[in-house]
C-alpha positions as CSV (number, residue, x, y, z in Angstrom):
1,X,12.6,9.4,16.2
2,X,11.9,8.2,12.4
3,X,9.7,10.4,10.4
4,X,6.5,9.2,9.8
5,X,5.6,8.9,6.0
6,X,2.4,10.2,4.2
7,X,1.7,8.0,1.1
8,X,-0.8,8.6,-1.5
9,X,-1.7,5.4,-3.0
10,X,-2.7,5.1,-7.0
11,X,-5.6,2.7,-8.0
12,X,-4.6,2.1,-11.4
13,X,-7.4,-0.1,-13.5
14,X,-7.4,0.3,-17.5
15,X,-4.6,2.7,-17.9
16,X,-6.5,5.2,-15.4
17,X,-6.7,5.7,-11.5
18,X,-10.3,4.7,-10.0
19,X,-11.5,4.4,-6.0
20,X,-14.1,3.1,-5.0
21,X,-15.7,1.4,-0.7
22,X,-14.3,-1.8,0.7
23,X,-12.8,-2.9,-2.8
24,X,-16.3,-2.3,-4.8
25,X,-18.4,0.1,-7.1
26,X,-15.1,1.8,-8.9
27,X,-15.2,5.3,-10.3
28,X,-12.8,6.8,-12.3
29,X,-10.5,9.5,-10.6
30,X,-8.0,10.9,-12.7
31,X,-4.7,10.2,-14.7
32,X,-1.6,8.2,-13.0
33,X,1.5,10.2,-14.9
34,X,-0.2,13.8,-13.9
35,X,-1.1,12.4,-10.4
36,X,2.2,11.1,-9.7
37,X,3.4,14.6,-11.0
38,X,1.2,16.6,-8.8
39,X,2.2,14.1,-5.6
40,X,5.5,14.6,-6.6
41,X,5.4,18.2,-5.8
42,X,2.9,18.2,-2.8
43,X,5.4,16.9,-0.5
44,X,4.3,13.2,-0.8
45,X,6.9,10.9,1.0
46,X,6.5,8.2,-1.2
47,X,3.9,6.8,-4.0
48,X,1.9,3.2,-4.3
49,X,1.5,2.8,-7.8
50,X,-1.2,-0.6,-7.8
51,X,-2.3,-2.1,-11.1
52,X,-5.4,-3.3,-9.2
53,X,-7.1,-5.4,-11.7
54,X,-3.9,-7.8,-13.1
55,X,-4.1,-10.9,-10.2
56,X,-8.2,-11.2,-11.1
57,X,-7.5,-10.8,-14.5
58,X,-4.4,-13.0,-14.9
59,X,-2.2,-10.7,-16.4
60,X,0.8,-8.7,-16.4
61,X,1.0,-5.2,-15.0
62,X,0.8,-2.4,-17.7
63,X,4.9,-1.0,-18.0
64,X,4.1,1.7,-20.0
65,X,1.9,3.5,-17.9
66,X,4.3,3.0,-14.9
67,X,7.3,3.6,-16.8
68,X,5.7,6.8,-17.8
69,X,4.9,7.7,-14.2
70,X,8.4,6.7,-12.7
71,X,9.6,9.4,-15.0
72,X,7.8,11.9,-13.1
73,X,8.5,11.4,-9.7
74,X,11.6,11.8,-7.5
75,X,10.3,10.0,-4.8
76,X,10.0,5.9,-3.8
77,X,7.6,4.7,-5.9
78,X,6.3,1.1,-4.5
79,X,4.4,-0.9,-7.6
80,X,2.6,-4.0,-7.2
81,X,-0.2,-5.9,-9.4
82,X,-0.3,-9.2,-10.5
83,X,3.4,-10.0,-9.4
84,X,3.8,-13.2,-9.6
85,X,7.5,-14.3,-10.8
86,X,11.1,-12.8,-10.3
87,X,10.7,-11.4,-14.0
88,X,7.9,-9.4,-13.1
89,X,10.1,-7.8,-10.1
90,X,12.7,-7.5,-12.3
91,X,10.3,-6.0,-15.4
92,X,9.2,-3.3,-12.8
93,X,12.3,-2.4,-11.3
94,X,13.8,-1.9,-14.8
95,X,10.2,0.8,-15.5
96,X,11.9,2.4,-12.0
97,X,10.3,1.1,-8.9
98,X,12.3,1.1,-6.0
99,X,9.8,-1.7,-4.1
100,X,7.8,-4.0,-5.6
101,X,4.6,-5.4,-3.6
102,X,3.2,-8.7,-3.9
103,X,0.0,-10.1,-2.8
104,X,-1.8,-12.7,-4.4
105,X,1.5,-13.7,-6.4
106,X,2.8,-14.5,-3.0
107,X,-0.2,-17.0,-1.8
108,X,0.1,-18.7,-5.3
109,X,3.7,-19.2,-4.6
110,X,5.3,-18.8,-1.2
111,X,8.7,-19.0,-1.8
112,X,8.5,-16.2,-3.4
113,X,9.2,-13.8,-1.1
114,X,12.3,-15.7,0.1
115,X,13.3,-15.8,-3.5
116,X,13.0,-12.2,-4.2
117,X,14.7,-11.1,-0.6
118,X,17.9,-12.9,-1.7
119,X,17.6,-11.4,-5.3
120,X,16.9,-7.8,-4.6
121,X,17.1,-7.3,-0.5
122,X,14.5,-7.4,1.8
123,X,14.4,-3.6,1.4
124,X,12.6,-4.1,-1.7
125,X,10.4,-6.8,-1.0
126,X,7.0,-5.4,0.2
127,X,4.3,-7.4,0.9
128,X,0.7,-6.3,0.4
129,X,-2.7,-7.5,2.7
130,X,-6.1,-7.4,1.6
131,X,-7.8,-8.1,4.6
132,X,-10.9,-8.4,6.5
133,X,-13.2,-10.1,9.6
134,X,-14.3,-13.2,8.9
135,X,-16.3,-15.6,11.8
136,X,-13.9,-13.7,14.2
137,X,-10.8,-13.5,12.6
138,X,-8.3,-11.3,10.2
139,X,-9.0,-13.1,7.0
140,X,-6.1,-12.6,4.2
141,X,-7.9,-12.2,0.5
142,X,-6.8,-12.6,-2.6
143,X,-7.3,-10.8,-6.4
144,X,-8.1,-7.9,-5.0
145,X,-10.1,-8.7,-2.4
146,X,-12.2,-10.8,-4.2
147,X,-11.3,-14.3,-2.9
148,X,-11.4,-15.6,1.0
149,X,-7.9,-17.8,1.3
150,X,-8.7,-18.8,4.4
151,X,-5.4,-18.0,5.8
152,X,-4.9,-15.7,9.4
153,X,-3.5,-12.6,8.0
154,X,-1.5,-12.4,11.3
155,X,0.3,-15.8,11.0
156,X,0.8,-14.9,7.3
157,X,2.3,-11.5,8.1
158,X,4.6,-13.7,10.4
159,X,5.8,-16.3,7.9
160,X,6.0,-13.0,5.3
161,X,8.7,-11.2,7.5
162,X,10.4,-14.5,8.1
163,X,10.8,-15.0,4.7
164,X,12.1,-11.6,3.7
165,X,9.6,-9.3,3.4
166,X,11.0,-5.8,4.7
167,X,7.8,-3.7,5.0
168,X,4.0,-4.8,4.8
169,X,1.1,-2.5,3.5
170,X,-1.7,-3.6,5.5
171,X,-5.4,-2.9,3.5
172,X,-8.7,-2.8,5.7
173,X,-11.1,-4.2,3.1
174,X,-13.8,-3.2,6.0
175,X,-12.4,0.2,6.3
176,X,-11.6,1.0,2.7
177,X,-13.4,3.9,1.3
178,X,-15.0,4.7,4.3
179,X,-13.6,7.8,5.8
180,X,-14.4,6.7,9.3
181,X,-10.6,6.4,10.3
182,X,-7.8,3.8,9.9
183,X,-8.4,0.3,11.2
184,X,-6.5,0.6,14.7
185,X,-7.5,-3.0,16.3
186,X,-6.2,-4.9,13.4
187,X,-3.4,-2.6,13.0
188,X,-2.6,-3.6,16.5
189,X,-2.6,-7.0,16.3
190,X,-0.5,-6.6,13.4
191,X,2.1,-4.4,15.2
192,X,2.5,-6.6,17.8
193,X,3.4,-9.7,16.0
194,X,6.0,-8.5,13.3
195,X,8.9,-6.1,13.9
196,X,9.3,-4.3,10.2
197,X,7.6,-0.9,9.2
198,X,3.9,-1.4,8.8
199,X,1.9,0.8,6.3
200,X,-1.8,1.4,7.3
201,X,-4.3,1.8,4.4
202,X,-7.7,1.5,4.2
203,X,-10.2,4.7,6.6
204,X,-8.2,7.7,6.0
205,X,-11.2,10.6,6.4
206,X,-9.3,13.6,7.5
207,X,-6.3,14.4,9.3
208,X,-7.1,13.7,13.0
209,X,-7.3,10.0,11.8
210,X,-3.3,10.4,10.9
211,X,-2.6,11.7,14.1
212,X,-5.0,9.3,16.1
213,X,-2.7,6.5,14.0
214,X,0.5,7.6,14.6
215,X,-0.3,7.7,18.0
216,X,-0.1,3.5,17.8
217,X,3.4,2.0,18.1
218,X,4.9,0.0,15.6
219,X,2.7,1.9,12.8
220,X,5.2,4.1,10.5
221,X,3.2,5.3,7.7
222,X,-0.6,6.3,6.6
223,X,-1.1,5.6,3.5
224,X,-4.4,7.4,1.5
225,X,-6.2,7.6,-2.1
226,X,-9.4,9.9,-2.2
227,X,-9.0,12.1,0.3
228,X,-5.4,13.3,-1.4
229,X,-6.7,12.7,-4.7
230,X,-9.7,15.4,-4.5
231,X,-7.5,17.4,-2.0
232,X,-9.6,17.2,0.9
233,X,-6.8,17.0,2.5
234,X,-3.4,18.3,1.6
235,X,-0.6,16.4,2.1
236,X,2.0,19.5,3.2
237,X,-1.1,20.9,5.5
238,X,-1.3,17.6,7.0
239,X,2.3,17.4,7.8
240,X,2.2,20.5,9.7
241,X,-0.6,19.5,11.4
242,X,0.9,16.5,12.8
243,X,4.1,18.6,14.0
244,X,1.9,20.7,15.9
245,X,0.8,17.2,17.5
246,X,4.1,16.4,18.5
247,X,4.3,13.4,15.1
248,X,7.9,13.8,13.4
249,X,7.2,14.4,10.1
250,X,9.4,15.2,6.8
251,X,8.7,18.8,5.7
Protein backbone atom coordinates (compact mmCIF):
# COMPACT_ATOMS: atom_id res chain seq x y z
CA UNK A 1 0.00 0.00 0.00
CA UNK A 2 1.34 3.66 -0.89
CA UNK A 3 1.80 6.02 1.86
CA UNK A 4 -0.54 8.60 2.10
CA UNK A 5 0.98 12.12 2.11
CA UNK A 6 0.27 15.05 4.54
CA UNK A 7 0.90 18.49 2.78
CA UNK A 8 0.90 21.77 4.25
CA UNK A 9 0.02 24.23 1.67
CA UNK A 10 1.61 28.04 1.65
CA UNK A 11 -0.70 31.05 0.69
CA UNK A 12 1.82 33.29 -0.46
CA UNK A 13 0.33 36.98 -1.28
CA UNK A 14 2.92 40.07 -1.08
CA UNK A 15 6.00 38.25 -0.12
CA UNK A 16 4.04 36.85 3.02
CA UNK A 17 1.68 33.67 3.72
CA UNK A 18 -2.13 34.74 4.35
CA UNK A 19 -5.52 32.30 4.74
CA UNK A 20 -8.45 33.25 4.75
CA UNK A 21 -12.75 31.20 4.02
CA UNK A 22 -13.80 30.00 0.62
CA UNK A 23 -10.98 32.13 -1.17
CA UNK A 24 -12.02 35.56 0.81
CA UNK A 25 -11.28 38.02 3.78
CA UNK A 26 -7.19 37.26 3.85
CA UNK A 27 -5.23 37.57 6.96
CA UNK A 28 -1.76 37.58 7.28
CA UNK A 29 -0.18 34.30 8.81
CA UNK A 30 3.36 34.24 8.95
CA UNK A 31 6.67 34.11 6.81
CA UNK A 32 7.13 31.47 3.83
CA UNK A 33 11.22 30.74 4.23
CA UNK A 34 10.63 30.10 8.25
CA UNK A 35 7.44 28.15 7.49
CA UNK A 36 8.86 26.03 4.90
CA UNK A 37 11.77 25.56 7.54
CA UNK A 38 9.59 24.68 10.43
CA UNK A 39 7.47 22.05 7.81
CA UNK A 40 10.61 20.97 6.79
CA UNK A 41 11.37 19.56 10.18
CA UNK A 42 7.75 18.55 11.28
CA UNK A 43 7.67 15.63 9.24
CA UNK A 44 5.73 17.33 6.30
CA UNK A 45 5.72 14.96 3.17
CA UNK A 46 5.75 17.51 0.86
CA UNK A 47 5.15 21.56 0.52
CA UNK A 48 2.57 23.71 -1.87
CA UNK A 49 4.26 26.80 -2.27
CA UNK A 50 1.19 29.13 -4.20
CA UNK A 51 1.83 32.67 -5.22
CA UNK A 52 -1.98 33.26 -4.89
CA UNK A 53 -2.40 36.59 -6.18
CA UNK A 54 -0.13 36.50 -9.81
CA UNK A 55 -3.16 35.07 -12.38
CA UNK A 56 -5.60 38.10 -10.94
CA UNK A 57 -2.93 40.35 -10.99
CA UNK A 58 -1.23 39.38 -14.31
CA UNK A 59 2.07 38.80 -13.24
CA UNK A 60 4.87 36.69 -12.69
CA UNK A 61 5.45 34.64 -9.56
CA UNK A 62 7.90 36.25 -6.98
CA UNK A 63 11.46 33.89 -7.49
CA UNK A 64 13.08 35.38 -4.80
CA UNK A 65 10.90 34.46 -2.10
CA UNK A 66 10.66 30.84 -3.53
CA UNK A 67 14.10 30.55 -4.29
CA UNK A 68 14.76 31.45 -0.74
CA UNK A 69 12.28 28.89 0.57
CA UNK A 70 13.53 25.94 -1.73
CA UNK A 71 16.72 26.49 0.03
CA UNK A 72 15.18 25.43 3.16
CA UNK A 73 13.43 22.46 2.55
CA UNK A 74 14.45 18.86 1.65
CA UNK A 75 11.31 17.84 0.73
CA UNK A 76 9.01 18.21 -2.88
CA UNK A 77 8.14 21.49 -3.02
CA UNK A 78 5.06 21.85 -5.61
CA UNK A 79 4.90 25.86 -6.81
CA UNK A 80 2.29 27.28 -8.79
CA UNK A 81 0.95 31.00 -9.42
CA UNK A 82 0.35 32.72 -12.47
CA UNK A 83 2.05 29.92 -14.67
CA UNK A 84 1.28 30.64 -17.79
CA UNK A 85 4.19 29.73 -20.36
CA UNK A 86 7.07 27.00 -20.54
CA UNK A 87 9.47 29.81 -19.19
CA UNK A 88 7.72 30.24 -16.22
CA UNK A 89 7.98 26.22 -15.54
CA UNK A 90 11.27 26.44 -16.49
CA UNK A 91 12.00 29.89 -14.18
CA UNK A 92 10.54 27.85 -11.21
CA UNK A 93 12.22 24.74 -11.58
CA UNK A 94 15.59 26.59 -11.91
CA UNK A 95 14.41 28.51 -8.04
CA UNK A 96 14.06 24.48 -7.13
CA UNK A 97 10.59 23.21 -7.49
CA UNK A 98 10.29 19.74 -8.21
CA UNK A 99 6.35 20.24 -9.68
CA UNK A 100 4.98 23.06 -11.00
CA UNK A 101 0.94 23.62 -10.83
CA UNK A 102 -0.99 25.40 -13.26
CA UNK A 103 -4.45 26.63 -13.07
CA UNK A 104 -5.66 29.47 -14.71
CA UNK A 105 -2.45 29.52 -17.12
CA UNK A 106 -3.87 26.18 -18.23
CA UNK A 107 -7.59 27.50 -19.21
CA UNK A 108 -5.88 30.49 -21.00
CA UNK A 109 -3.96 28.04 -22.92
CA UNK A 110 -4.74 24.40 -23.16
CA UNK A 111 -1.97 22.99 -24.74
CA UNK A 112 -0.12 23.72 -22.20
CA UNK A 113 -0.22 20.90 -20.23
CA UNK A 114 0.61 18.72 -23.25
CA UNK A 115 3.49 21.02 -23.92
CA UNK A 116 4.93 20.86 -20.53
CA UNK A 117 4.34 16.86 -20.07
CA UNK A 118 6.63 16.36 -23.15
CA UNK A 119 9.19 19.01 -21.81
CA UNK A 120 9.54 18.02 -18.19
CA UNK A 121 7.37 14.53 -17.70
CA UNK A 122 4.14 14.21 -16.58
CA UNK A 123 5.62 13.68 -13.15
CA UNK A 124 6.06 17.32 -12.88
CA UNK A 125 3.08 18.57 -14.41
CA UNK A 126 0.44 19.28 -11.72
CA UNK A 127 -2.67 20.64 -12.29
CA UNK A 128 -4.52 22.88 -9.83
CA UNK A 129 -8.72 23.22 -9.44
CA UNK A 130 -10.46 25.88 -7.92
CA UNK A 131 -13.78 24.65 -7.75
CA UNK A 132 -17.23 24.98 -6.64
CA UNK A 133 -21.30 24.11 -7.03
CA UNK A 134 -22.80 26.04 -9.38
CA UNK A 135 -26.79 25.43 -10.66
CA UNK A 136 -25.88 21.79 -9.87
CA UNK A 137 -22.59 21.23 -11.05
CA UNK A 138 -18.65 21.21 -10.23
CA UNK A 139 -17.84 24.55 -11.63
CA UNK A 140 -13.87 25.10 -12.47
CA UNK A 141 -12.82 28.89 -11.57
CA UNK A 142 -10.26 30.85 -12.46
CA UNK A 143 -7.64 33.72 -10.78
CA UNK A 144 -8.05 32.46 -7.74
CA UNK A 145 -11.33 31.62 -7.54
CA UNK A 146 -12.49 34.72 -8.62
CA UNK A 147 -13.85 34.01 -12.16
CA UNK A 148 -16.80 31.27 -13.15
CA UNK A 149 -15.24 29.57 -16.55
CA UNK A 150 -18.05 27.77 -17.01
CA UNK A 151 -16.25 24.60 -17.61
CA UNK A 152 -17.28 20.91 -15.66
CA UNK A 153 -14.35 20.58 -13.52
CA UNK A 154 -14.83 16.76 -14.06
CA UNK A 155 -14.57 16.75 -17.87
CA UNK A 156 -11.71 19.23 -17.42
CA UNK A 157 -9.93 16.99 -14.93
CA UNK A 158 -10.36 14.35 -17.79
CA UNK A 159 -9.02 16.30 -20.75
CA UNK A 160 -6.09 17.45 -17.98
CA UNK A 161 -4.81 13.80 -17.36
CA UNK A 162 -5.14 13.13 -21.07
CA UNK A 163 -3.02 15.74 -21.84
CA UNK A 164 -0.31 14.99 -19.29
CA UNK A 165 -1.00 16.11 -16.18
CA UNK A 166 0.42 13.51 -13.57
CA UNK A 167 -1.32 14.60 -10.27
CA UNK A 168 -4.29 17.09 -9.73
CA UNK A 169 -4.74 19.29 -6.44
CA UNK A 170 -8.32 19.54 -6.18
CA UNK A 171 -9.46 23.01 -4.06
CA UNK A 172 -13.12 23.09 -2.48
CA UNK A 173 -13.80 26.79 -2.82
CA UNK A 174 -17.12 25.85 -0.68
CA UNK A 175 -15.05 24.03 1.82
CA UNK A 176 -12.04 26.25 2.04
CA UNK A 177 -11.45 27.74 5.43
CA UNK A 178 -14.13 26.07 6.93
CA UNK A 179 -12.98 23.35 9.16
CA UNK A 180 -15.98 21.24 8.68
CA UNK A 181 -13.99 18.39 6.80
CA UNK A 182 -12.70 17.70 3.30
CA UNK A 183 -15.16 17.81 0.37
CA UNK A 184 -15.84 13.98 -0.02
CA UNK A 185 -18.74 14.05 -2.82
CA UNK A 186 -16.81 16.02 -5.18
CA UNK A 187 -13.79 14.25 -4.25
CA UNK A 188 -15.64 11.27 -5.42
CA UNK A 189 -16.73 12.21 -8.42
CA UNK A 190 -13.36 13.20 -9.11
CA UNK A 191 -11.74 9.85 -8.10
CA UNK A 192 -13.90 8.06 -10.21
CA UNK A 193 -13.24 9.68 -13.45
CA UNK A 194 -9.31 10.03 -13.53
CA UNK A 195 -6.80 7.43 -12.60
CA UNK A 196 -3.55 9.76 -11.23
CA UNK A 197 -2.99 10.69 -7.56
CA UNK A 198 -5.55 13.27 -6.38
CA UNK A 199 -4.64 15.84 -3.68
CA UNK A 200 -7.70 17.02 -1.54
CA UNK A 201 -7.59 20.63 -0.23
CA UNK A 202 -10.00 22.73 0.92
CA UNK A 203 -12.08 21.51 4.96
CA UNK A 204 -9.25 20.19 6.83
CA UNK A 205 -10.60 20.90 10.77
CA UNK A 206 -8.82 18.29 12.66
CA UNK A 207 -7.50 14.96 12.21
CA UNK A 208 -10.55 12.67 12.05
CA UNK A 209 -11.28 14.56 8.75
CA UNK A 210 -7.75 12.94 7.36
CA UNK A 211 -8.74 9.68 8.46
CA UNK A 212 -12.56 9.98 7.28
CA UNK A 213 -10.55 10.97 3.73
CA UNK A 214 -8.31 8.46 3.41
CA UNK A 215 -10.83 6.21 3.93
CA UNK A 216 -12.07 7.19 0.02
CA UNK A 217 -10.31 5.30 -2.79
CA UNK A 218 -8.46 6.93 -5.28
CA UNK A 219 -7.61 9.98 -2.75
CA UNK A 220 -3.67 9.84 -1.88
CA UNK A 221 -3.03 12.97 -0.02
CA UNK A 222 -4.70 15.75 2.41
CA UNK A 223 -3.44 18.69 1.83
CA UNK A 224 -3.89 21.66 4.78
CA UNK A 225 -2.97 25.51 5.61
CA UNK A 226 -4.35 26.91 9.08
CA UNK A 227 -4.78 24.13 10.98
CA UNK A 228 -0.79 23.28 10.41
CA UNK A 229 0.14 26.70 10.32
CA UNK A 230 -1.26 27.64 14.03
CA UNK A 231 -0.44 23.87 15.04
CA UNK A 232 -3.78 22.89 15.80
CA UNK A 233 -2.82 20.01 14.55
CA UNK A 234 0.61 18.56 14.21
CA UNK A 235 1.59 17.04 11.36
CA UNK A 236 3.90 13.97 13.13
CA UNK A 237 0.80 13.60 15.77
CA UNK A 238 -1.43 13.24 12.96
CA UNK A 239 0.56 10.63 11.30
CA UNK A 240 0.46 8.44 14.16
CA UNK A 241 -2.88 8.97 14.56
CA UNK A 242 -3.68 7.66 11.21
CA UNK A 243 -1.47 4.39 11.78
CA UNK A 244 -3.38 3.71 14.69
CA UNK A 245 -6.41 3.84 12.08
CA UNK A 246 -4.96 1.37 9.99
CA UNK A 247 -3.78 4.58 7.06
CA UNK A 248 -0.04 3.85 5.85
CA UNK A 249 1.68 6.75 6.51
CA UNK A 250 5.50 7.93 6.18
CA UNK A 251 6.94 8.45 9.76
Amino acid sequence: MLAKRIIPCLDVKDGRVVKGTNFEGLRDMADPVEMARFYNASGADELVFYDITASVEGRRLFTDILRQTASEIFIPLTVGGGIRSLEDFDRVLKCGADKVSVNSGAIADPGLIAAAAKKYGDQCVVLSMDVKRVEGQFRLFAKGGREDTGIDAMDWAVKGVAAGAGEIVLNSIDTDGVKAGFDLEMLDALASRVGVPIIASGGAGNREHFAELFTHPGIDAGLAASIFHTKQVDIRELKRYLRAQGVETRI
